[in-house]
BAGU-554305 format. One line per 5 residues: their letters; for each residue x, y, z of N, C-alpha, C. Coordinates in pm, 1 decimal. Atoms other than C-alpha are relative to their C-alpha. Layout:
A> X/Y/Z/X/Y/Z/X/Y/Z; ...;
END
This chain:
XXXXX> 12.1/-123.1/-75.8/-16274.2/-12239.0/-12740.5/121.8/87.9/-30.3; -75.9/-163.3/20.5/-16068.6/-11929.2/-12820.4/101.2/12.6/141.0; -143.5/-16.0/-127.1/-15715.5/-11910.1/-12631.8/-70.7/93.1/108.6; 11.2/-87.5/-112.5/-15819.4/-11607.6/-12402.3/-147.4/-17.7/54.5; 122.0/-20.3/-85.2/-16168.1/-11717.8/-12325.6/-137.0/-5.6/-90.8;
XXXXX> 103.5/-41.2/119.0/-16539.5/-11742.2/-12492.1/-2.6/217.5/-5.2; 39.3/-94.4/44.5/-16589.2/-11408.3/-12658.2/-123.5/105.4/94.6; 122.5/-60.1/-72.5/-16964.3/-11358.3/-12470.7/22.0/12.7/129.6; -35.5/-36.0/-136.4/-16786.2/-11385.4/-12124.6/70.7/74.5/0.3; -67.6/-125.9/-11.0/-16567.3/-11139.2/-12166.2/-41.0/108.7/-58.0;
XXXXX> 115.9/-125.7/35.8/-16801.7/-10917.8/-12326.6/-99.4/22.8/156.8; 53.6/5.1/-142.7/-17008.0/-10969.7/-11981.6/128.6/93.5/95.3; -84.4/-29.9/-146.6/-16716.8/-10896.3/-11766.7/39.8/176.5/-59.6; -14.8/-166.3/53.1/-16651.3/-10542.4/-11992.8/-91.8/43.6/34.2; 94.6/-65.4/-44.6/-16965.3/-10468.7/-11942.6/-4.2/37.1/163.9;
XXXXX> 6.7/-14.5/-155.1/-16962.8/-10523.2/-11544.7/75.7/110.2/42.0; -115.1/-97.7/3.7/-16636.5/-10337.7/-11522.3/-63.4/119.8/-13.4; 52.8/-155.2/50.9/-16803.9/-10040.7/-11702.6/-91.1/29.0/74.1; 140.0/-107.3/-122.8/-17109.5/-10007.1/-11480.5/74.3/-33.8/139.4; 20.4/-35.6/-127.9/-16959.0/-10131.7/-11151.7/106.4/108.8/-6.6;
XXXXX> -103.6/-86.0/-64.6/-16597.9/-9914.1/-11142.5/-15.2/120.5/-124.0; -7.7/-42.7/113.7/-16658.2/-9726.2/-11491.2/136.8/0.8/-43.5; -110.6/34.6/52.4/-16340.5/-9847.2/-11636.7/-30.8/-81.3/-119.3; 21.7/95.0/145.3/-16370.0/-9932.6/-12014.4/127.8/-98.1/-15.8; -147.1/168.5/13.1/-16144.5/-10296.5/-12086.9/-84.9/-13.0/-158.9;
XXXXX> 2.4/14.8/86.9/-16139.7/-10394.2/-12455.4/-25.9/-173.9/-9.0; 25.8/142.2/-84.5/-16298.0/-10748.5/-12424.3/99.3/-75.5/-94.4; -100.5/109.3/102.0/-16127.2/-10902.4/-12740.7/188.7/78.6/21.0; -127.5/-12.6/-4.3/-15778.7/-10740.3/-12619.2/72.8/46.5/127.4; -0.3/-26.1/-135.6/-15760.9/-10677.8/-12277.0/-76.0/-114.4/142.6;
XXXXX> 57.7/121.0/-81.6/-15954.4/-10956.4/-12097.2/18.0/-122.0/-16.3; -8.1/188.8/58.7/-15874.4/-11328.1/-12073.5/-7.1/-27.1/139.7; 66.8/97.1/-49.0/-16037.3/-11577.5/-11921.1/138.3/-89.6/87.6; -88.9/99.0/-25.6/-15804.0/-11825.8/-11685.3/-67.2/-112.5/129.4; 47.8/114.7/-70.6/-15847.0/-12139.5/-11461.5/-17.7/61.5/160.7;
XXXXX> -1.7/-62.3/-95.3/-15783.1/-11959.6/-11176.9/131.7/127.2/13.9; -104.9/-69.8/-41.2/-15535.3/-11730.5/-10976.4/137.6/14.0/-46.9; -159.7/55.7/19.4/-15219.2/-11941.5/-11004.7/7.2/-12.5/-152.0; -45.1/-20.1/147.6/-15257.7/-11977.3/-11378.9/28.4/150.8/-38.6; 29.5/-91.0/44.3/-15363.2/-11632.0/-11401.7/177.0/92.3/-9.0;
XXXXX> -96.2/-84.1/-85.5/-15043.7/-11518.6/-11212.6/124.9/-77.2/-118.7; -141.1/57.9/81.1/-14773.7/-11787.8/-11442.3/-22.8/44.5/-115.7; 10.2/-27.3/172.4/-14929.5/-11690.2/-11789.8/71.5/127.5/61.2; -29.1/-151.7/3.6/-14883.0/-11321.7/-11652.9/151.7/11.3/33.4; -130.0/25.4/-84.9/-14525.1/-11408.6/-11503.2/107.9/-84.2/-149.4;
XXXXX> -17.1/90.6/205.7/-14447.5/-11658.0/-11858.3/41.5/122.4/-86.6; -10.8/-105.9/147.7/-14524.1/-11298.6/-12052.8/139.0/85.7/8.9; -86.0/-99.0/-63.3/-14237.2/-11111.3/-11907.1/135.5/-49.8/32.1; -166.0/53.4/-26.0/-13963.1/-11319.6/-11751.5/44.3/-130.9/-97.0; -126.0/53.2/107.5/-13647.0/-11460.6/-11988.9/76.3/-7.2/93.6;
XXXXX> -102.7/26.8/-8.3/-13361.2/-11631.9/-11915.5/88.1/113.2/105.0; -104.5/-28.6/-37.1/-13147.0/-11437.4/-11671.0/-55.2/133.7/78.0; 122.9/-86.8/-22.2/-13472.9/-11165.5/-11596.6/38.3/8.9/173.1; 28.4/2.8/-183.0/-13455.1/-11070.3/-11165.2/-167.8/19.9/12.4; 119.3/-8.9/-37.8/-13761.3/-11107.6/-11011.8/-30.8/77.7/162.1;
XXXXX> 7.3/-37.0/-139.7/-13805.4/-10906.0/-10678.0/-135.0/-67.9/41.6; 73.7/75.1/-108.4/-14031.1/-11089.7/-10425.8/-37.0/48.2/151.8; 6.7/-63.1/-99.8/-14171.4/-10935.1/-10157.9/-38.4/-181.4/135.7; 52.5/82.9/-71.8/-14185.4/-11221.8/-9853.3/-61.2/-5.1/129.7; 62.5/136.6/69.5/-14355.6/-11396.9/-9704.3/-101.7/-3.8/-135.9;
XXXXX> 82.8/21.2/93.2/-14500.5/-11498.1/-10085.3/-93.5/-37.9/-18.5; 108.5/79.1/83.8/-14788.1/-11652.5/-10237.1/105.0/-106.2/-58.0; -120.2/109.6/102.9/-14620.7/-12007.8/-10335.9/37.6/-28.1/-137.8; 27.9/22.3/146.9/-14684.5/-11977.1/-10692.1/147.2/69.2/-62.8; -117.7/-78.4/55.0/-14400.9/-11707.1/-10766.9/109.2/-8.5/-13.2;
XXXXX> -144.6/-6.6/-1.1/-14106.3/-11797.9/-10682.6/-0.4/-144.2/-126.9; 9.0/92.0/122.4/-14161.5/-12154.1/-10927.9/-22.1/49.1/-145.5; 3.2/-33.6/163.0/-14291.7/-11939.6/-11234.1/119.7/91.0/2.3; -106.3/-111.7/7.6/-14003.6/-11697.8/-11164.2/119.1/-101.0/-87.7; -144.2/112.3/70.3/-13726.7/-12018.3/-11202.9/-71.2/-79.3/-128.7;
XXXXX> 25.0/70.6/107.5/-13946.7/-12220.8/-11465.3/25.4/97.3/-151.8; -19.9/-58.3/167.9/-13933.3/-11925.1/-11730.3/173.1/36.2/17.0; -146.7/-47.2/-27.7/-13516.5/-11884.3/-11631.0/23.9/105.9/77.2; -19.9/-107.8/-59.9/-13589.0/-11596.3/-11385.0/92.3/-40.2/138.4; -78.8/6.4/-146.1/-13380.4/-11510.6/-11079.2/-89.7/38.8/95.3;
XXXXX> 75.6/-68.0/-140.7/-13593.9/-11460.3/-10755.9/100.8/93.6/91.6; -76.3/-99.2/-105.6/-13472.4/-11184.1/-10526.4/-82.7/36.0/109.4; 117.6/-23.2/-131.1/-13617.6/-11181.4/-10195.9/17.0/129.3/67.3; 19.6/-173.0/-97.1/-13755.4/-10834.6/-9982.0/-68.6/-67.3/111.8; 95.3/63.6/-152.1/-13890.2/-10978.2/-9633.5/-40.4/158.1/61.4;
XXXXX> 65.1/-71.8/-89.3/-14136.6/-10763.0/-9479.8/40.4/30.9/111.4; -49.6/-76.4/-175.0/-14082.9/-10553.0/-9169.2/-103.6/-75.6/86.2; 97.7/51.6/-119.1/-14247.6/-10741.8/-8860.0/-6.4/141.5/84.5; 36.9/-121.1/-48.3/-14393.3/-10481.5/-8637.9/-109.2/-18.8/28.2; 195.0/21.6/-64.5/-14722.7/-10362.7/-8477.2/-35.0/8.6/-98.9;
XXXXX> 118.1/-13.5/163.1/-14807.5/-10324.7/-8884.3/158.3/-4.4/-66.0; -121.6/51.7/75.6/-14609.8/-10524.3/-9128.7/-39.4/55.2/-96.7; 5.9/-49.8/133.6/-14528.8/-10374.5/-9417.0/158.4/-29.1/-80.4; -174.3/-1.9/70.1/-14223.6/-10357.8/-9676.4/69.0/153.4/-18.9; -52.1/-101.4/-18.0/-13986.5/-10110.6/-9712.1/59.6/18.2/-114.5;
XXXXX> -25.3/-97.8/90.6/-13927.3/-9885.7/-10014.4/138.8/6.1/-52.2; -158.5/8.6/5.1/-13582.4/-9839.5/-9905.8/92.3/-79.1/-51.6; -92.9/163.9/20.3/-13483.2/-10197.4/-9905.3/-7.5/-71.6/-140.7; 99.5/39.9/146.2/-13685.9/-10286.0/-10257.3/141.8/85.5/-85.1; -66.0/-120.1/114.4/-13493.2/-9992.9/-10395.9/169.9/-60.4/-32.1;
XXXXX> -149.3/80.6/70.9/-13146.3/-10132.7/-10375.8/1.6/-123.6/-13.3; -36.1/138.9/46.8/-13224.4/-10482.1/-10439.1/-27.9/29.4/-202.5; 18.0/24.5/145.0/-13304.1/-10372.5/-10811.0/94.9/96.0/-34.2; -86.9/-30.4/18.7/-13055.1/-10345.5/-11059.1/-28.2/-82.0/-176.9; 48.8/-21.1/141.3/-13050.2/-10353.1/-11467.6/-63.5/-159.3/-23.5;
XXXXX> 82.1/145.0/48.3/-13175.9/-10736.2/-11470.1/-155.2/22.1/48.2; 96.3/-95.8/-60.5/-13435.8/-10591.0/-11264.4/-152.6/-34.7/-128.4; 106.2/16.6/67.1/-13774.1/-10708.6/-11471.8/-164.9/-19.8/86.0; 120.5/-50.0/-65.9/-14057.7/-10687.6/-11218.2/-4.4/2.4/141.4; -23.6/27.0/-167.2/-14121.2/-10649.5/-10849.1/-127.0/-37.4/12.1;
XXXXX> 135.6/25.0/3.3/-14458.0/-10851.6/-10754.0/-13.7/43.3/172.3; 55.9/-63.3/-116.4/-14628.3/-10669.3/-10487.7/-135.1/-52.5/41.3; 125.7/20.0/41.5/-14913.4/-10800.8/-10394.0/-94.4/76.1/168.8; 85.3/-71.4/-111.8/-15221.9/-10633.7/-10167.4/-102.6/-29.5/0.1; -19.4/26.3/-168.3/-15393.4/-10715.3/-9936.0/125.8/-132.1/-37.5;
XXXXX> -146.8/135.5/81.7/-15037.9/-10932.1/-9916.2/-41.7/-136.7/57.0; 53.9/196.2/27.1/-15083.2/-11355.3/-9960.5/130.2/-17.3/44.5; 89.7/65.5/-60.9/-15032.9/-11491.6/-9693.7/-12.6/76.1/158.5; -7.0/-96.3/-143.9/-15005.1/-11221.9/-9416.5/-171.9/48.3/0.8; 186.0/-14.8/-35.4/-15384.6/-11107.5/-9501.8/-25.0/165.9/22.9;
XXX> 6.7/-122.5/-63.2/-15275.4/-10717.6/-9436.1/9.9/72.5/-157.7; -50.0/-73.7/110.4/-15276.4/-10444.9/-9700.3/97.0/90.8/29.5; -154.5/-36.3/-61.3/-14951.9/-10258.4/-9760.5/-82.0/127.1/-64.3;
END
């Protein structure tokens, strides 16, 4: 089987894409196939962070991130959410935790494991 996936399933899923949101994806260079979530999330996390890389973290996380952050040599940098009548993160606070190591901030929405979108 072909690293990113059979060929005819990701021809399927271009197609879907295109009629349900009309968003053209390039199936042989833009789509790959994965086991699930948590792989989906370390290959994508693998492509990016090196040795010495910051990772901003919005918390509470998804458990997966902060392990692919340290397995490829990344630094985790934690942002804890505002508690409140509506949790969210803050812009402000994000903004000065990054700094030239600075290589991605994972945001995620609706956020894992609060269940709310930011």
């Amino acid at each position: 089987m072909p690293m990113p996936g059979l060929p005819s399933l990701r021809k399927i899923i271009s197609r879907k894409i295109l009629t349900q949101y009309k968003a053209e994806y390039n199936f042989e260079t833009e789509i790959t196939i994965t086991a699930g979530a948590t792989q989906a999330l370390y290959t994508a996390i693998s492509t990016i962070i090196h040795s010495g890389d910051e990772v901003i973290i919005i918390e509470p996380a998804y458990d997966s991130y902060v392990p692919a952050v340290i397995a490829n040599g990344g630094v985790p940098i934690y942002s804890q959410l505002t508690a409140g009548e509506r949790i969210q993160f803050r812009l402000e606070v994000i903004k000065k935790k990054i700094s030239r190591k600075t290589k991605a901030i994972i945001i995620n929405s609706p956020h894992n494991p609060k269940g709310s979108v930011s």
